[in-house]
C-alpha positions in Angstrom: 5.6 -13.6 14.5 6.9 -17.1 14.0 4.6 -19.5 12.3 2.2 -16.9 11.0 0.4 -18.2 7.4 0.3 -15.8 4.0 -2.8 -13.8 3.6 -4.4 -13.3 0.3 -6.7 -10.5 2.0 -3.7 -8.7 2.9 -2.4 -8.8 -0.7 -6.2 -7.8 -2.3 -5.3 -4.6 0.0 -2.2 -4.2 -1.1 -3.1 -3.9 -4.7 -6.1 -2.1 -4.5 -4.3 0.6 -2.0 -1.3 0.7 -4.5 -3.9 1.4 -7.6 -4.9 4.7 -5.3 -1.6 5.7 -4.3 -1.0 5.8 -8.0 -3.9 7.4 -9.1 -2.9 10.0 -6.4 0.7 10.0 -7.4 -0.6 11.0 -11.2 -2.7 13.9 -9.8 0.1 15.1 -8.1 2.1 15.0 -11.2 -0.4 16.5 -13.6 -1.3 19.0 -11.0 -4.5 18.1 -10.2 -4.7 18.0 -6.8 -3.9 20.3 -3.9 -0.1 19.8 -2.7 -1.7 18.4 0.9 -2.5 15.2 -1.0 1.1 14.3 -0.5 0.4 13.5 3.1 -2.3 10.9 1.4 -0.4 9.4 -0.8 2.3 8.6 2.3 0.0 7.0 4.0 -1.2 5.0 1.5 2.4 4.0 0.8 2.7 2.8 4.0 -0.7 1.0 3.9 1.0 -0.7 1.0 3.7 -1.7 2.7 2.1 -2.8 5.2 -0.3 -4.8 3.6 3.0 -6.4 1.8 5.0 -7.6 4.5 1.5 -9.2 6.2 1.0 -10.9 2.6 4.4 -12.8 2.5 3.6 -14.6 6.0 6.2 -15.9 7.9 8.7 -16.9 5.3 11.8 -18.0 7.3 10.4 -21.6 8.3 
């Protein structure tokens, strides 16, 4: 989408869904969560990533 401005909302999200994806990621690590949590902590990444490219804006102007 040509044109299209940065968004500080979408960068508030992206941090705030990275600090639970790591949170998540440390469970997993330490064993304290079920092994299903992986399929959280994938769509958080991709919530992240998201949330990233939608924060840069259009960038090739």
């Amino acid at each position: 989408m040509a044109g299209r401005p940065a968004s500080a909302i979408s960068l508030f999200t992206a941090i705030g869904t990275g600090l639970c994806l790591a949170v998540g990621l440390i469970a997993l690590i330490r064993h304290w969560a079920p092994g299903y949590l992986v399929i959280w902590c994938a769509a958080l990444a991709v919530g992240v990533a998201v949330n990233l490219w939608a924060a840069k804006g259009s960038g090739g102007e």
